[in-house]
N, C-alpha and C positions, 0 to 999 in steps of 0.2 A: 400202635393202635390208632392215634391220633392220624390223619392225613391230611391236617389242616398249619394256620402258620405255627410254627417255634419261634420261643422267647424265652428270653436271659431271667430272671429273678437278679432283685441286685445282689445274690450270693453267689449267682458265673451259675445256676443249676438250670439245666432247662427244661421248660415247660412246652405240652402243646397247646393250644388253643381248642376247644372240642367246637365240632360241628354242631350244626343245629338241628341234627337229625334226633329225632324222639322215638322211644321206644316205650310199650304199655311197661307198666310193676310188674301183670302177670308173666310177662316174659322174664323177665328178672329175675324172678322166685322159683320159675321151674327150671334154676339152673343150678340149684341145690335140693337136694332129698330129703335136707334135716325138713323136721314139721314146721308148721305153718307158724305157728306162735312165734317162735325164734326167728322167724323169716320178717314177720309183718313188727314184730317190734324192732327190727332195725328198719328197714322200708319207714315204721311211720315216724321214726324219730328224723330221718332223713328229709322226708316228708313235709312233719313241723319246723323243721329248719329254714329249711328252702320257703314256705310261703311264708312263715311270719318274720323273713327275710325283708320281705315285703313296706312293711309299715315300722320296723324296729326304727326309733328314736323318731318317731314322727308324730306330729300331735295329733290328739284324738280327733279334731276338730277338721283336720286336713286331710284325713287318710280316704273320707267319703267322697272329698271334692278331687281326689289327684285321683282313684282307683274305680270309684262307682260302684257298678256288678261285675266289672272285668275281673273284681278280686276274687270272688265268687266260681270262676271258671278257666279261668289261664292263669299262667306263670308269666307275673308280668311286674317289673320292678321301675319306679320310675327312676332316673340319671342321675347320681347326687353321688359325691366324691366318698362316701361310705359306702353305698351298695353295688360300684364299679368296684368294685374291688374284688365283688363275688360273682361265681355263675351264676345266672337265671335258671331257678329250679332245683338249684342244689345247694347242698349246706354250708357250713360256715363255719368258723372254728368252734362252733360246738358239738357237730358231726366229727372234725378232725379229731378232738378229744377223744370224743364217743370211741371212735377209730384205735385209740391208745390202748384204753381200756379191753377193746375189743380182743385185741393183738396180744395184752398180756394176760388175758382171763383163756386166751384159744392153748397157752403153755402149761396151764393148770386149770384143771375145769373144778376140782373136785375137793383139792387140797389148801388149808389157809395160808394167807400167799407170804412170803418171807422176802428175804434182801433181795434172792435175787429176782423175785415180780417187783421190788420197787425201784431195782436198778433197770430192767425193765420198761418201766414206764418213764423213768428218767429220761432214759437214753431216745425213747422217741416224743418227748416233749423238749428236748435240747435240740434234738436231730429239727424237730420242728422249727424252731427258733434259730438257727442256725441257718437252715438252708430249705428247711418246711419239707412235706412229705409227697414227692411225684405220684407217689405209687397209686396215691387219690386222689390226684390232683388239686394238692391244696401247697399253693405258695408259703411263706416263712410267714408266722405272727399275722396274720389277717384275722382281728379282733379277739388280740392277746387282750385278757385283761388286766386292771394295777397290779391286783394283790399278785397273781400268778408270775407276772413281769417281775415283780420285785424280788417273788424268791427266786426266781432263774437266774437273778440280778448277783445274790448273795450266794450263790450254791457256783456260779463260775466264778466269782471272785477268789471263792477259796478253794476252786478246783484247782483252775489256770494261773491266780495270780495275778489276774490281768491288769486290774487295778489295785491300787493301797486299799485298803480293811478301811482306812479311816477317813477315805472321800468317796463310800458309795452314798448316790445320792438317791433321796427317795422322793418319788412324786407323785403328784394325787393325779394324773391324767395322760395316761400313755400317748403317745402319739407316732404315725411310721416313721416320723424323721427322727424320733426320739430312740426307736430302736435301732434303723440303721443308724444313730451318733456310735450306739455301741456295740458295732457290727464287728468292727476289727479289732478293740480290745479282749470282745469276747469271741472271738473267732475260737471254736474248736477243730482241734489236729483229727484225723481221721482213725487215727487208733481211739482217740475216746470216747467218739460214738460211734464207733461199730466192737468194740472192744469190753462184752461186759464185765470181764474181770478187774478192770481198771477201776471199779467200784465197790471192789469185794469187802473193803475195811471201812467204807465211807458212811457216812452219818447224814440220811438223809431229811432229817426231822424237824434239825434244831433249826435250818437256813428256813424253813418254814415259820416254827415259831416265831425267829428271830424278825423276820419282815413282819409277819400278826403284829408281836408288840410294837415294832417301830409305827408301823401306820395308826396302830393303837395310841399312842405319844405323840403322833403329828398331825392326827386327822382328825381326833376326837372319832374314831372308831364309828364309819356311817353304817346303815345298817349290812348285817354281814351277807360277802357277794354271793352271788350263784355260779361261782366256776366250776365248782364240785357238782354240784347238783346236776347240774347239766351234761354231767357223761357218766351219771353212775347205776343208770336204769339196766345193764346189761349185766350188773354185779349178779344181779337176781337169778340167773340163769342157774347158778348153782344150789344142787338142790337142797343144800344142807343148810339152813337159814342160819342156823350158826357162826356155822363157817363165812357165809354171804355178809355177814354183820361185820365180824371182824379185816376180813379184806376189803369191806365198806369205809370202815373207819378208818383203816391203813393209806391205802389209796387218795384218800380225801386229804387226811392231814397230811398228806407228802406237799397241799401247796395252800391249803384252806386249814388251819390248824386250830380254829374257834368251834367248840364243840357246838355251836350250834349250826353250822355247815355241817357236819357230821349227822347231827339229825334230822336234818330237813334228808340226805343224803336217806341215810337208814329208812323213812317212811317213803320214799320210792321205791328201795330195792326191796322193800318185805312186800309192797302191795303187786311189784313185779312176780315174786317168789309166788305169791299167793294165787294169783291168775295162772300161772304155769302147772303148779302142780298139788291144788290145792280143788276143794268143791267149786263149785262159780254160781251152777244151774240153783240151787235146795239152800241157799243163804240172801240175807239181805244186805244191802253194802254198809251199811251205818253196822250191822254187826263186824263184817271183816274192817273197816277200816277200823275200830274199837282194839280188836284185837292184835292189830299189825302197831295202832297208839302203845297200845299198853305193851307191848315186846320192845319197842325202840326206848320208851322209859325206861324199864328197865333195866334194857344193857345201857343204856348213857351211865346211868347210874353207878352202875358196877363199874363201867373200864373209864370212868373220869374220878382223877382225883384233882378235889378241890381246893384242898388243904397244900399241895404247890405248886398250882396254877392258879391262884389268886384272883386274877382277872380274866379266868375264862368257865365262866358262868353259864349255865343252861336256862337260859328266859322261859321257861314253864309255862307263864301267861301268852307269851307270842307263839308256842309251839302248836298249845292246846288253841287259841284262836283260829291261827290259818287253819290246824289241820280241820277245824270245821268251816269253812267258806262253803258253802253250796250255790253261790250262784257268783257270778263276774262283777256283778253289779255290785258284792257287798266289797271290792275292790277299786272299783271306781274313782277314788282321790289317792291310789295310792301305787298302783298299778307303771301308771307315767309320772309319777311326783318324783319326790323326795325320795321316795323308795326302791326307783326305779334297781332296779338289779339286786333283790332283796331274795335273799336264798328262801325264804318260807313264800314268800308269793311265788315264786317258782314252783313252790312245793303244793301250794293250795293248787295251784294251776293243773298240776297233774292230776290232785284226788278229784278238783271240779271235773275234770275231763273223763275221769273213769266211772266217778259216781254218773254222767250224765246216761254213756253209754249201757251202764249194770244192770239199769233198770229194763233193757228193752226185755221184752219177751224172746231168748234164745232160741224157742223152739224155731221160731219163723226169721230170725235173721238170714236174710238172703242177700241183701240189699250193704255192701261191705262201703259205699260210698257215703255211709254216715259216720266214718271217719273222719271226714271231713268239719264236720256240722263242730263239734267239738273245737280242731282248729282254727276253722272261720272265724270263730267266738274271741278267739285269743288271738288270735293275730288281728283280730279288729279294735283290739284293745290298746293296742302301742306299746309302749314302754321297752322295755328287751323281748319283744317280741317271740325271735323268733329261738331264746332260751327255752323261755315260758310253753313253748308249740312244741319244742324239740325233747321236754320231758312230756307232755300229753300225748304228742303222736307215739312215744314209745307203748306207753301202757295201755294205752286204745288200739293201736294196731294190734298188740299180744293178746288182748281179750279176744277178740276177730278172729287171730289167726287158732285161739284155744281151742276155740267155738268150731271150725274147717277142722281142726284136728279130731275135734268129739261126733263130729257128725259127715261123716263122709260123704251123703249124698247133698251136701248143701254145694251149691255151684255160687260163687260169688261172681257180681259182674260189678269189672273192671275199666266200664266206658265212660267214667265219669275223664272230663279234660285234664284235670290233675293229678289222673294218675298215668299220664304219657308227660314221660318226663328224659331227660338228657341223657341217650343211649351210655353213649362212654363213660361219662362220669360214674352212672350208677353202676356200670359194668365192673369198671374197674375197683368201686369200692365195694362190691359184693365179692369181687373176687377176692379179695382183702380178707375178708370173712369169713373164705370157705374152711379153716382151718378150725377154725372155734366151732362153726356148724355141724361137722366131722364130728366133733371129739365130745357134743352135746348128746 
């Protein structure tokens, strides 16, 4: 597809370089039939990736003086040995994630997911890590996170063996050199990732737990990450919210095992669930997000036991706080702080972004480029940017595309600058896609 230069990955896989030719979304999307909703909540998660790309780890104070109003209108990232790393305009390892999830939700849409979707999802988060995924053009571990890194850390230790059980070492801040250090220990054979059966007896829980607790015992447990969160907006898709809860929780603790990832996790996929197949137009949103509250308690409640997880506690106070944040502002010291990659600021970040949109008056949305207005906001913010963007653009774009689905004469226009974004790249991860859009 590519016709531009190839290049090595230091795993021998090669990549191309994509052109810088740009193509509208609306092209994009009409090269799938499924409905709009399912179309524009990948688009806007894609979306939010790619621009709060942008400003991720950058201080609040700088992001006016490097970007101005350019940010406002192009896809434009300035040079700094973290955001070379990424395309201009396209997403990040939070879309690659996305991408996983995608891939294992397209083999069962309907049914709660069992060994073999979590072997599944294994097999192309190792595959990642390993040698990273062409098929989207995303090279190996480009902003793997600790906790993630660590269980992939302990889950090939006791695949492969590659090192002693009793010198894995655990560290509070990944870094690429620190993954290629253990590129060729943990190098996997070619039958184990492409070979699901090779995981047919395998236990893929406890390597999760077991990293939680250790960083738990060495880190003093900072507040819990958002690697979960940030790919699990597409859980929603399936209509049985039930079922969508439990391969929510599934999915999550395979790398995030602290129940409170788990429900920052659950309060995107039910407000995902909600906007899909649910009323939108004849309710107010402090009622549906009340309701989707009160279900994610619920099940926490039911499928945690307390009594032999000891220290893994449902913070109640922090749940019920974020999920009410109504404006960016009530975030402001904590956003780029200490909290920076805080699974419920993630989580606040999306309700803030859907509550802002809920309110408009549907009958006359025409105007699809207030999509944006939302991500602006958040990726003006800093901190993990372009996490925080990448779960809002999902659930704003699905509202959008609800609303096209409900109303066939609405024409959306698509002239806004960011929504001409990097032919190939998005091509090839739509195409990615079309199997779960099929089967939806």
């Amino acid at each position: 597809m590519f016709q531009n230069t190839v290049y090595s990955s230091p795993s021998g896989i090669k990549y191309f370089v994509p052109s810088k030719e740009l193509i509208s979304v609306e092209q994009i999307i009409k090269s799938s039939n499924a409905k709009m909703a399912y179309k524009m909540a990948i688009i806007g998660a894609l979306l939010g990736d790619a621009k709060g790309t942008s400003t991720e780890f950058v201080e609040r104070v700088d992001i006016n003086n490097i970007y101005s109003d350019a940010l406002n209108t192009t896809w434009i990232n300035f040079k700094d040995k973290h955001r070379s790393r990424f395309h201009c305009g396209f997403g990040t390892d939070d879309t690659a994630q996305l991408y996983m999830y995608i891939n294992t939700l397209a083999k069962n849409t309907t049914n709660k997911f069992d060994h073999k979707d979590y072997s599944n999802f294994i097999l192309l988060l190792l595959r990642w890590f390993s040698g990273g995924l062409p098929e989207i053009g995303h090279p190996e571990c480009q902003g793997i996170g600790n906790l993630t890194f660590n269980v992939l850390k302990y889950l090939m230790s006791n695949i492969k063996k590659a090192v002693r059980n009793d010198e894995i070492i655990w560290k509070n801040n990944v870094t690429q050199d620190m993954i290629y250090q253990y590129k060729e220990e943990f190098e996997l054979t070619n039958e184990l990732v492409n070979n699901i059966d090779s995981f047919k007896n395998f236990d893929f829980f406890t390597p999760a737990k077991l990293a939680w607790k250790q960083i738990l015992r060495n880190d003093k447990f900072k507040p819990q990450p958002n690697g979960a969160v940030m790919r699990t907006s597409v859980l929603g898709f399936t209509r049985d919210l039930d079922i969508a809860f439990h391969n929510t929780k599934q999915l999550a603790s395979l790398t995030h095992y602290d129940i409170n990832c788990t429900a920052s996790c659950l309060v995107i996929v039910g407000l995902m669930n909600y906007i899909l197949y649910n009323d939108i137009y004849n309710v107010d949103f402090h009622d549906v997000l009340t309701t989707i509250i009160n279900s994610v308690k619920k099940y926490v409640y039911a499928n945690t036991d307390t009594d032999i997880d000891t220290d893994n506690d449902f913070d109640l106070d922090s749940f019920d706080k974020y999920c009410n944040i109504k404006n960016l502002s009530e975030l402001v010291h904590e956003i780029d702080g200490q909290k920076m990659g805080y699974t419920y600021i993630c989580m606040a970040c999306g309700i803030f972004a859907l509550r802002k949109v809920f309110d408009i008056n549907t009958k006359n949305v025409k105007n699809i480029n207030n999509i944006f207005d939302p991500i602006l906001e958040i990726t003006k913010m800093g901190g993990d940017a372009d996490t925080n963007a990448t779960v809002a653009g999902a659930l704003v774009g699905a509202y959008y595309g609800r609303i096209k689905d409900d109303n066939k004469d609405i024409i959306f226009d698509f002239s806004h600058n960011l929504f001409k974004v990097p032919k190939e790249l998005y091509e090839m991860y739509f195409n990615c896609c079309h199997d779960l859009l099929q089967n939806l």
